[in-house]
N, C-alpha and C positions, 0 to 999 in steps of 0.2 A: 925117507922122503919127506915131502912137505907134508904129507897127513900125519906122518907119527909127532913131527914137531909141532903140529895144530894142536893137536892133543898133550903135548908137554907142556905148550903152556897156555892151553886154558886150566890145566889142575893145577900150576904155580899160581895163576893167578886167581882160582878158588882160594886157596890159603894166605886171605890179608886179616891183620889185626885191627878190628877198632880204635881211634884213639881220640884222648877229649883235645877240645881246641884249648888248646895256651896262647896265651896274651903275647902279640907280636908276630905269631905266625901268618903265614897267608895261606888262603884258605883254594882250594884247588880246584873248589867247584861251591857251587850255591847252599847255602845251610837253611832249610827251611826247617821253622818249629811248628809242627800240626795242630789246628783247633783241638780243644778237649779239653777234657779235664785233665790240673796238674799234678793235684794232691796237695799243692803247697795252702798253708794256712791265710787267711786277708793281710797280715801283716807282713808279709814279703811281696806286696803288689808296685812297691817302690823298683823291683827290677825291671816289671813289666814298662811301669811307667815311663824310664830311664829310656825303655826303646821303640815309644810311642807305638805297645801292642795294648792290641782294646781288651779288654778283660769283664767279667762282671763275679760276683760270689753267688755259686751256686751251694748250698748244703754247707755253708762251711770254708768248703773249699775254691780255689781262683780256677775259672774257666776262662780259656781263649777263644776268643770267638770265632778267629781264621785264620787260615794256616798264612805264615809273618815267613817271608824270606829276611833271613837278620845280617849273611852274609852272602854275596857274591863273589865269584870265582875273580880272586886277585886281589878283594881285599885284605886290610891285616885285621887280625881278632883284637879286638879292643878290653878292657874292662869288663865292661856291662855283658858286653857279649858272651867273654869265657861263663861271668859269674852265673848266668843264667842258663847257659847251656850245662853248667857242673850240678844247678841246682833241679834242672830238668831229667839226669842222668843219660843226654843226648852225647854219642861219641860221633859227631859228624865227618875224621878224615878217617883214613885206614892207611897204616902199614904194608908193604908188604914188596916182593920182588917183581922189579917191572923188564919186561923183554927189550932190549936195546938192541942189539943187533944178532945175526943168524950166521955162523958160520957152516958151510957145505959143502963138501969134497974143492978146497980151495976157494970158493966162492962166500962172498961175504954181500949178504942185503937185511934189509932192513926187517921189521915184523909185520909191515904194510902186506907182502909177498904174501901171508897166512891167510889172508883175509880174500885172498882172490877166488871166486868160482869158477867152474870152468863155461860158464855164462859170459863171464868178463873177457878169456880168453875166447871164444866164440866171437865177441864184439870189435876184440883187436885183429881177429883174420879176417873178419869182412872188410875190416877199416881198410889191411894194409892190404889187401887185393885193390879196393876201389882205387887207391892211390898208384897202384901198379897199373892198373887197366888207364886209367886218364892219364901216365904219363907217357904209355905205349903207343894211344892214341895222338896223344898231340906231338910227339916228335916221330910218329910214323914208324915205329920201330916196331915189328911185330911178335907177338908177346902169347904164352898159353891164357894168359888174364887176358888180351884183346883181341882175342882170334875169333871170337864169338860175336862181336862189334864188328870186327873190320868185314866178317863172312855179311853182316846185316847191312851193313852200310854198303858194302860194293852190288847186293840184288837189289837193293833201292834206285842204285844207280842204273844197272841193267833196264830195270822194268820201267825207269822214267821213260829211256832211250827207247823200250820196246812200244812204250804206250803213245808215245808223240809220232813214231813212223812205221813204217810197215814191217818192219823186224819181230819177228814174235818167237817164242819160244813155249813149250807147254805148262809151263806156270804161268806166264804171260798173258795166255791163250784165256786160263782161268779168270785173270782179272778185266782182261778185254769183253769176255761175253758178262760180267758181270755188272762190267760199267755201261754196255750198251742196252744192257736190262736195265736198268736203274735207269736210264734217258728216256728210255719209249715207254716206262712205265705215266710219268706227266702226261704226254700227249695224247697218250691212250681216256684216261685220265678226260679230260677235257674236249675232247670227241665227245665220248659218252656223254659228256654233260652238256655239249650245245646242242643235240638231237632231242634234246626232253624238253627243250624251253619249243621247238618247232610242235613237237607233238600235242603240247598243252595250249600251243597257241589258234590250234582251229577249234574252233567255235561250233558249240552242240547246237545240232540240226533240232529248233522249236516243232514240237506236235502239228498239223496240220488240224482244225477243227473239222470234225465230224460232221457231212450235211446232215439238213432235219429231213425228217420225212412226211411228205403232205398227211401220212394217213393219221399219225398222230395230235392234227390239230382237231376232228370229228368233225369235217364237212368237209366239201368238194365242190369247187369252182362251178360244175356244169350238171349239180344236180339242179 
């Protein structure tokens, strides 16, 4: 099955060779030379030079200062390029056996097929449901993909029917006391609040002041 040929060739494809870049080849992918030390003595900084990498002499010996992509995928190795890469000890391509196609009990696909989870396969059953369900829907053809739409779609239509006239039914029923809750809830609502402004608006009854009393002033009229 597809897992045991998963595993055939990721271990073929464990097994590539190294190899140094030669002059004329094209290069399959990007060749980058890493900042560091090279080993190489001041008197070979002429290569570096050649392919305008910045370099300084530490101890002796040539340091790079950052890491130099010298080839990109496609182009051809030059001169400068092999001699430095040979003098670096860098094998930048590899060797080795590549998967081209998959034969299987008569069936013949590609190495893309290895590469699928069943996540992806997951992604392709919802797709082709949805595209099943929308086309069930639109030319009215009833479908196990649209039978769950069209059951939604025709109680929507019921319950318009139920909710604009007197036709009811016990789901109906439900949404009818629900919607005439929801309506008296305002009015209610608004009552309450015109009765507050009436209550607040009568006017607290002032103290009446206290009479005096004659005997408090310390004389009397008719003594």
């Amino acid at each position: 099955g597809i897992p045991g040929i998963a595993k055939v060739r990721d271990i073929m494809l464990s097994y590539r060779i190294g190899a140094p870049a030669k002059v004329g080849a094209v290069a399959p992918s990007n060749v980058v030379v890493p900042a560091g030390n090279t080993g190489l003595d001041p008197n070979q900084t002429s290569f570096f030079q050649a392919l305008n990498i910045t370099t300084k002499i530490v101890k002796g010996t040539i340091e790079i200062q950052n890491d130099v992509t010298i080839l990109k995928a496609g182009d051809k190795v030059g001169n400068s390029e092999a001699a430095l890469l040979a003098k670096l000890n860098i094998r930048p391509f590899t060797y080795g056996l590549k998967l081209s196609s998959i034969y299987e009990n008569g069936s013949v696909y590609g190495p893309a097929v290895l590469d699928i989870k069943d996540e992806d396969f997951a992604k392709f059953f919802a797709a082709g449901i949805s595209n099943v369900t929308a086309v069930s829907l639109g030319a009215n053809y009833p479908t196990i993909a649209s039978a769950p739409h069209s059951f939604i779609n025709g109680f929507k239509n019921v319950l318009s029917i139920a909710l604009g006239t007197d036709f009811s039914f016990p789901l109906a029923d439900a949404f009818k006391n629900a919607a005439s809750a929801a309506a008296a809830a305002p009015v209610a609502a608004s009552s309450s609040g015109a009765a507050a402004p009436k209550a607040a608006a009568a006017p607290a009854k002032a103290p009446e002041p206290e009479p005096e009393d004659d005997a408090d002033m310390g004389f009397s009229l008719f003594d």
